[in-house]
C-alpha positions as CSV (number, residue, x, y, z in Angstrom):
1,X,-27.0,-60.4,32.6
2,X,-23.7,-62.1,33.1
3,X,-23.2,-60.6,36.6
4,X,-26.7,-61.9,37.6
5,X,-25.8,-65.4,36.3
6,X,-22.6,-65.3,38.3
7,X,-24.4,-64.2,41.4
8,X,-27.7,-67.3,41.0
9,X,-24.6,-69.9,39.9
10,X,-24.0,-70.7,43.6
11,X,-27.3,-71.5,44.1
12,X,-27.7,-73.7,40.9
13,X,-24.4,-75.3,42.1
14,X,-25.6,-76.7,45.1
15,X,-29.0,-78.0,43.7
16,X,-26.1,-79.8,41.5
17,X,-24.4,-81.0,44.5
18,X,-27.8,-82.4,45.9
19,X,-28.1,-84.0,42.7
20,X,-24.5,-85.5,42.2
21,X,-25.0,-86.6,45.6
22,X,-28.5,-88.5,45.0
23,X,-27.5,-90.0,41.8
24,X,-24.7,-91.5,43.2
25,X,-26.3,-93.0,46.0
26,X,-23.9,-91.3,48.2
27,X,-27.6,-89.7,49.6
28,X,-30.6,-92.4,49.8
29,X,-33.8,-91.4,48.7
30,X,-34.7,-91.9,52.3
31,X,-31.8,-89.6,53.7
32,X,-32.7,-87.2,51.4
33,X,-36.8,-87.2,52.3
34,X,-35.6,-86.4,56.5
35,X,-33.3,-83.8,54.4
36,X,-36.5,-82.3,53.2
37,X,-38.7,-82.9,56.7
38,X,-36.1,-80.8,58.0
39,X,-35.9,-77.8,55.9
40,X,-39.5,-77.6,55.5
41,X,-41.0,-77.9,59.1
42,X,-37.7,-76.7,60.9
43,X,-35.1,-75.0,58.9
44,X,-37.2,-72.6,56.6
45,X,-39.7,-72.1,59.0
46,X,-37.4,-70.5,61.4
47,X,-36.6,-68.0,58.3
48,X,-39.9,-67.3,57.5
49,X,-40.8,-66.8,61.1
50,X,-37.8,-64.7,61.4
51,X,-37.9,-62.4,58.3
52,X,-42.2,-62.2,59.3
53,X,-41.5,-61.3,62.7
54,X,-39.8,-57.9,61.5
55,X,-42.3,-57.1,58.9
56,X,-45.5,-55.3,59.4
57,X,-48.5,-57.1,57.8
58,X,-48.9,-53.6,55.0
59,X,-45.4,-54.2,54.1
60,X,-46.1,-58.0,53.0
61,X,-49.6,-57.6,51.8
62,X,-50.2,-55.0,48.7
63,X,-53.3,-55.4,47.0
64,X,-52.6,-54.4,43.8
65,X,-49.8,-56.3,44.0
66,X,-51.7,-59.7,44.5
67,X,-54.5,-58.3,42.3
68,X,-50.5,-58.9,39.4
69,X,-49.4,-61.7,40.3
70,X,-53.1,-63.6,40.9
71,X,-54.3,-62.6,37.6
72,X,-51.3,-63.5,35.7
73,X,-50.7,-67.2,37.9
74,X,-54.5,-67.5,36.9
75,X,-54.6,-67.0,33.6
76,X,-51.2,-69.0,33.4
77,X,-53.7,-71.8,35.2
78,X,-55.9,-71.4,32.5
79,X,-54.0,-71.7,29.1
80,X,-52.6,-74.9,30.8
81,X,-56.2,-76.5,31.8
82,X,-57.6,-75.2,28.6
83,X,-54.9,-77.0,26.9
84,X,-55.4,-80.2,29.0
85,X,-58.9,-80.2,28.3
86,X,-58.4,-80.0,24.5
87,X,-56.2,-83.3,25.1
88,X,-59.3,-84.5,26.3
89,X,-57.9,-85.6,29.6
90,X,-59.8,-85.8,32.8
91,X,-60.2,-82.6,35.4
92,X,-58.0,-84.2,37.9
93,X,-55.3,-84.0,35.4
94,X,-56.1,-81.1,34.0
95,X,-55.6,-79.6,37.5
96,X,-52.3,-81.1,38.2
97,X,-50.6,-79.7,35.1
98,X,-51.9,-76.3,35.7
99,X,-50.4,-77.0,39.2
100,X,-47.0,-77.5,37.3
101,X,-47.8,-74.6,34.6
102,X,-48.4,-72.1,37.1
103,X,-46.6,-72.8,40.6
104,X,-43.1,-72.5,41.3
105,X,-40.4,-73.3,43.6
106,X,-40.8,-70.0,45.8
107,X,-40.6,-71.8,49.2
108,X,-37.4,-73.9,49.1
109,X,-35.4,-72.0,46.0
110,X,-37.1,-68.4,46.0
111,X,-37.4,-67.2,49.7
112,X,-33.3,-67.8,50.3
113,X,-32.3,-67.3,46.5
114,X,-34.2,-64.2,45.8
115,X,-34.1,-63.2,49.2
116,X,-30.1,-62.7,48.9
117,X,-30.1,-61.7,45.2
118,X,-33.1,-58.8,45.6
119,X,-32.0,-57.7,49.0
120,X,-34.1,-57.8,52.3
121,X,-36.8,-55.1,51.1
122,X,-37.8,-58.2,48.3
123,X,-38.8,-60.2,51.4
124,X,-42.6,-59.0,52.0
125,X,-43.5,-59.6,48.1
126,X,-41.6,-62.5,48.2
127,X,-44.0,-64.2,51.0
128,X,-47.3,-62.5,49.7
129,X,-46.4,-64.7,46.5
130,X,-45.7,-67.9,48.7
131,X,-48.9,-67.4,50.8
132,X,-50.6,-67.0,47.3
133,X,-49.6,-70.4,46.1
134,X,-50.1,-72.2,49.1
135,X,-53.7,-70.9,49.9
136,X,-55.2,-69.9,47.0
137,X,-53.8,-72.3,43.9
138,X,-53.1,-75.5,46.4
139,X,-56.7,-75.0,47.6
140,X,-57.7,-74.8,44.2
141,X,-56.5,-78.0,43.2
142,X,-57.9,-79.6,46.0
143,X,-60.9,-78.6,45.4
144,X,-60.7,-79.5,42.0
145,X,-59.4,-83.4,42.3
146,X,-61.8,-83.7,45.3
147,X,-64.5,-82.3,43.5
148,X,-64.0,-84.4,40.3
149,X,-63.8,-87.3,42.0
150,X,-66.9,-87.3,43.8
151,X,-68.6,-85.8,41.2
152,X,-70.1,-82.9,44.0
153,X,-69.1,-80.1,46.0
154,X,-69.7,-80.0,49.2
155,X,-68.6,-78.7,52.9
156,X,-66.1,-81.6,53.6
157,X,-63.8,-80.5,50.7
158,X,-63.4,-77.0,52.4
159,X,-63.0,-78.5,55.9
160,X,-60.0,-80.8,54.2
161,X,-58.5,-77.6,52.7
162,X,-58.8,-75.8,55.9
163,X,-57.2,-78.6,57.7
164,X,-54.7,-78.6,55.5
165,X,-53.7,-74.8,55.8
166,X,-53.1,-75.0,59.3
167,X,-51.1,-78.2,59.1
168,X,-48.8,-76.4,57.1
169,X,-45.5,-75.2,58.5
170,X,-45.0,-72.5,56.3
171,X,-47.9,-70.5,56.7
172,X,-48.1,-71.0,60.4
173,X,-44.5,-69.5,60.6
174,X,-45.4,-66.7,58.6
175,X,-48.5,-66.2,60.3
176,X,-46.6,-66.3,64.4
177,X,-44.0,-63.8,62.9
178,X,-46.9,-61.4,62.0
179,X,-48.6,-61.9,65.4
180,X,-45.3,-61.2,67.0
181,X,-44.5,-58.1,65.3
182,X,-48.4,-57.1,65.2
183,X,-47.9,-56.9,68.9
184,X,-44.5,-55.2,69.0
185,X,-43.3,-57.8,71.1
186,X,-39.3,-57.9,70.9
187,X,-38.0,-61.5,71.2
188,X,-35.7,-62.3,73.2
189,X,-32.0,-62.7,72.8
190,X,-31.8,-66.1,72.8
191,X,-35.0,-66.5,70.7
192,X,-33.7,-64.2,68.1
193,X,-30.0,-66.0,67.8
194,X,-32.1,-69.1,68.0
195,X,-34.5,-68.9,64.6
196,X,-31.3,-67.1,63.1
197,X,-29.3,-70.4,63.9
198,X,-31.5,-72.4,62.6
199,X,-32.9,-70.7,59.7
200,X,-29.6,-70.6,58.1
201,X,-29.5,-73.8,57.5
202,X,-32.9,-73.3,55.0
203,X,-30.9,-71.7,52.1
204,X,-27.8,-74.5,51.5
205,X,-30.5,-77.3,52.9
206,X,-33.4,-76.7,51.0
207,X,-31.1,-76.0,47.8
208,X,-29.3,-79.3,48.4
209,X,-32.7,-81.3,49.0
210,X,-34.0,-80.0,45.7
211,X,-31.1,-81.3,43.6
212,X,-30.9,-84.6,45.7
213,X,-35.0,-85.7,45.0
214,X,-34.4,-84.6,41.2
215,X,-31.9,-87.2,41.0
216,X,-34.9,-89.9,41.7
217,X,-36.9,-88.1,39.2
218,X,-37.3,-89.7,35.9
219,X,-38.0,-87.5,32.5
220,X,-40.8,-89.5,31.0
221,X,-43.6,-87.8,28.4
222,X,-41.3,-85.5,27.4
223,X,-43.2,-83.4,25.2
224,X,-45.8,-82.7,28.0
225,X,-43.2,-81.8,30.5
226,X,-42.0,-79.5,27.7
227,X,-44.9,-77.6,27.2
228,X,-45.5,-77.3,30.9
229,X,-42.0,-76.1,31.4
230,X,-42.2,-73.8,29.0
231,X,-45.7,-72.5,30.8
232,X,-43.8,-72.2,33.6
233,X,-40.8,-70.5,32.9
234,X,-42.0,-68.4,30.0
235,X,-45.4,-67.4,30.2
236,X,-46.2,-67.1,33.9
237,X,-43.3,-64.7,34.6
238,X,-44.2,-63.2,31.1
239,X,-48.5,-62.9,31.9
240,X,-46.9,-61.6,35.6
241,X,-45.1,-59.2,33.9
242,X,-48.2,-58.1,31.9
243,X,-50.3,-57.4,35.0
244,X,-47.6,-56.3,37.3
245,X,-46.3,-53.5,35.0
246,X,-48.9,-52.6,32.6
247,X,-52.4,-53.7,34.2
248,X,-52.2,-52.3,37.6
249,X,-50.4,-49.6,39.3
250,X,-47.6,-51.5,41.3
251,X,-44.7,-50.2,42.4
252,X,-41.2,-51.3,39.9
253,X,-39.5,-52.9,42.3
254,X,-42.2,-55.3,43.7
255,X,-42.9,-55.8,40.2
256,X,-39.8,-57.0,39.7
257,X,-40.0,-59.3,42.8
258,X,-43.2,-60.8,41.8
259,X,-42.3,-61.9,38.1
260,X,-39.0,-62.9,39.5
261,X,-40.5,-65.2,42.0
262,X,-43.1,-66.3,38.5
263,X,-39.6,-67.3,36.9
264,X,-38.7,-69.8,39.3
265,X,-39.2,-73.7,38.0
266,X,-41.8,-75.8,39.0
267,X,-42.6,-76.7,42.7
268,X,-41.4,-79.8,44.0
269,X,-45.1,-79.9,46.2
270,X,-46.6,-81.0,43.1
271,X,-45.0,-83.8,43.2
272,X,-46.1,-85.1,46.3
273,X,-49.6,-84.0,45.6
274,X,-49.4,-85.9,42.1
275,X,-48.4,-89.0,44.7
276,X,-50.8,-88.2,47.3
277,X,-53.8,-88.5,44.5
278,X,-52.3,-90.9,42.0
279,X,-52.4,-88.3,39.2
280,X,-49.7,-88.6,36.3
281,X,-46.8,-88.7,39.0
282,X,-44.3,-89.3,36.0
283,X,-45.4,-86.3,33.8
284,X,-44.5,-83.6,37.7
285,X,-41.6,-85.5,37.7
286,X,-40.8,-84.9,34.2
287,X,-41.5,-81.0,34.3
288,X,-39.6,-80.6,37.5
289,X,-36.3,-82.1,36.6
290,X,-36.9,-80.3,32.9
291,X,-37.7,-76.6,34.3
292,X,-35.0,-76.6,36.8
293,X,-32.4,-77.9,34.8
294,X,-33.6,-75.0,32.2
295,X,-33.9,-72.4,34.6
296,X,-30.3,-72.3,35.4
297,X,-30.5,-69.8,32.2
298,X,-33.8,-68.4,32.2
299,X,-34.1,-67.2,35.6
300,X,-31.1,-65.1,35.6
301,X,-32.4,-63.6,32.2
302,X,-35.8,-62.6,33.6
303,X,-34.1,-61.3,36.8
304,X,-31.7,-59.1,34.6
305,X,-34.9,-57.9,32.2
306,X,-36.8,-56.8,34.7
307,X,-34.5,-55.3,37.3
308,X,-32.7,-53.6,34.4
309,X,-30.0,-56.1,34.5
């Protein structure tokens, strides 16, 4: 346990450093939103193209593997909603603190964090968990909001989801590094030192532009943010756990990946989605700042649990 704290305290330490840095002004909110543009559309693309581009698509995609980790993010999804709903509160808001209940910082703090801690055969499971997140629970809540709000379903909401898919960075990275090595075409020299360059910068930039935007965050409805931080750092890795090692027959170690990457605190995308659709922006911002400030503890004991410590 210790030597696994000692080895995520680095990473913690510059999500401090981003947040020092924010709190003291020394980093705008503005510098630290180009911050962010950069890691997510140059910077961590790069690594996700690059760590793709040497992966066959069987060695990221495992079906019993999602069967895990979609069954225990969805019943995670549920408690939370179920929970809303009893609070009597609308199914836009509902939605958004399942969002926060169930989905976790895997894109800017778990591809380089777990990537280093769990060594490069984590990788594949750690990108089948991303792509889960981003297209099957970001849909959903999409769908949801749009859906509640105009009180139908119909084919525009889909076409907005799709849209929104192939807008996104990560999954078009991911997606050109599994064409590339689908067709067994070696890059280039310069192409390889290139994305390797660049996608360096991801780990200490994405973990420095998660502590510099919690520094703008405020910790407002405190009890909610505790319940939903407690969601996410307790019961998703823990209903993970459930299906990954008792439910369905997946492998230990990708087991261990999956409710590794369920540890992680909550995603600062919600955020921006809670902005984008005016839904209780204060209550993400709450649960953000509470879960990762939490998870400097709880993610190094749910790494050490399941890998055996």
């Amino acid at each position: 346990m210790l030597a696994i704290f000692l080895k995520t305290l680095p990473f913690f330490a510059l999500i401090g450093l981003g947040y020092m840095a924010g709190r003291t002004k020394f980093f705008s909110e503005e510098a630290t939103a180009y911050l962010t543009k950069f890691v997510f559309y140059f910077a961590l693309s790069a690594m996700l193209f690059r760590f793709s581009a040497t992966l066959s698509f069987s060695e990221i995609f495992d079906g019993w593997l999602a069967a895990a980790y979609l069954w225990g993010t969805a019943f995670t999804y549920g408690i939370a909603m179920a929970v809303s709903f009893m609070r009597r509160l609308d199914t836009s808001t509902a939605a958004i603190e399942a969002q926060c209940a169930a989905i976790g910082n895997t894109g800017f703090l778990g591809v380089p964090m777990l990537g280093l801690l769990l060594g490069q055969q984590a990788v594949g499971s750690i990108i089948l968990v991303l792509a889960i997140d981003l297209i099957v629970f970001s849909s959903l809540l999409v769908i949801l909001v749009t859906g509640s709000r105009q009180g139908k379903m119909d084919i525009t909401i889909f076409r907005t989801v799709a849209i929104g898919l192939l807008k996104n960075p990560m999954i078009v990275s991911i997606s050109l590094g599994l064409l590339v090595s689908s067709l067994a075409m070696p890059l280039p020299e310069p192409v390889t030192e290139f994305v390797s360059i660049l996608g360096s910068a991801a780990t200490p930039g994405a973990l420095f532009a998660i502590g510099a935007s919690l520094a703008s965050k405020s910790a407002e409805r405190l009890e909610i943010a505790g319940w939903l931080s407690f969601c996410k750092l307790i019961l998703h890795p823990l209903f993970v756990a459930i299906g990954a090692f008792l439910l369905f027959p997946v492998d230990d170690f990708k087991a261990a990946v999956i409710v590794s990457a369920a540890s992680l605190p909550v995603a600062g995308n919600v955020f921006i989605l809670a902005q984008h659709y005016g839904i209780a922006p204060q209550r993400v911002s709450a649960s953000i700042l509470i879960s990762t400030a939490i998870s400097i503890g709880t993610v190094s004991l749910i790494i050490a649990w399941v890998t055996g410590g």
